[in-house]
N, C-alpha and C positions, 0 to 999 in steps of 0.2 A: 504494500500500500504506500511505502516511504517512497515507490519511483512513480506509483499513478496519482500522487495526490493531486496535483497539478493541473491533471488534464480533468480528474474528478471535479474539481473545485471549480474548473472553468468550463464545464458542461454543464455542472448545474447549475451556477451562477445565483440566482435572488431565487431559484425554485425552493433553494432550503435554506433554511434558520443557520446563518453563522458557518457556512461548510468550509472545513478546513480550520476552525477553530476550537482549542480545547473547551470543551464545558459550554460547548456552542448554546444553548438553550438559556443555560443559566446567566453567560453575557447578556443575552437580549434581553432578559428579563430586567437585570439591572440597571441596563442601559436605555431600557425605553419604558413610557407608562403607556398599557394601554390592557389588551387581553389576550392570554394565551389560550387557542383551542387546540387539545389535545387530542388528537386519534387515536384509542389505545387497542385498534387491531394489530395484527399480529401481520407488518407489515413484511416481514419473511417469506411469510409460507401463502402468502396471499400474490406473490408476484406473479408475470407470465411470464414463462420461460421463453417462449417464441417471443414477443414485444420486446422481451429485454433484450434477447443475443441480437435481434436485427437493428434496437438502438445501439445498443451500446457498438456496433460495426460502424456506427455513424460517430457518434458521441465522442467513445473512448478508445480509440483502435490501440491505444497500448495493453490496456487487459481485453482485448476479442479474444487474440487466439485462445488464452488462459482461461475466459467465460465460455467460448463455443465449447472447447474440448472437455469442459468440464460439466455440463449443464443443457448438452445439445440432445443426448438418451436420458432417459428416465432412470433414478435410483433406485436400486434395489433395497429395501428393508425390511431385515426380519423379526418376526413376532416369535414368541414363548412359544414352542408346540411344535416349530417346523415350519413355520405357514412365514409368508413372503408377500408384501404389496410394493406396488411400485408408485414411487414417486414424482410425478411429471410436472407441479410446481411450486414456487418458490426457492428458494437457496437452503444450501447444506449449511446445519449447525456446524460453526466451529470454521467457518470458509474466510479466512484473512481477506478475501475480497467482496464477502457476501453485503456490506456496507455499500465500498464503492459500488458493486453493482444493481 
């Protein structure tokens, strides 16, 4: 993330609160008076995987190839018992670029 912050930060531009700043939220907050709305779904697992990989080929072509190749088939996950679903979207828990992306 320390080589795409850059390109992150300038793709998203005023879309997000503070991008590229530590404690981004909590700056704005002290820095301006007005109202915070919060979204508190689960902006992970609620992504498209297709919308993303074909933005982010626009967006961010430093992490493409890292995004397609990683997020282009669906996850395999398995359950207690044997049994298997697969995952077709949002990002992988624990993905150093699931942020950026």
């Amino acid at each position: 993330m320390n080589i795409a912050k850059k390109d992150v930060v300038e793709a998203s531009g005023s879309l997000q609160l503070h991008t590229g700043q530590k404690s981004g939220s909590k700056a704005a907050i002290h820095e301006t008076d007005g109202v915070l709305l919060i979204d508190a779904s689960n902006a992970f697992n609620a992504l498209n995987r297709q919308a993303a990989l074909h933005n982010i080929r626009v967006q961010g072509p430093i992490i493409a190839t890292y995004a397609i190749n990683t997020y282009r088939l669906s996850a395999r996950l398995f359950l207690i018992g044997g049994q298997e679903i697969l995952s077709a979207e949002g990002t992988t828990q624990g993905d150093p670029l699931a942020m950026g992306l």
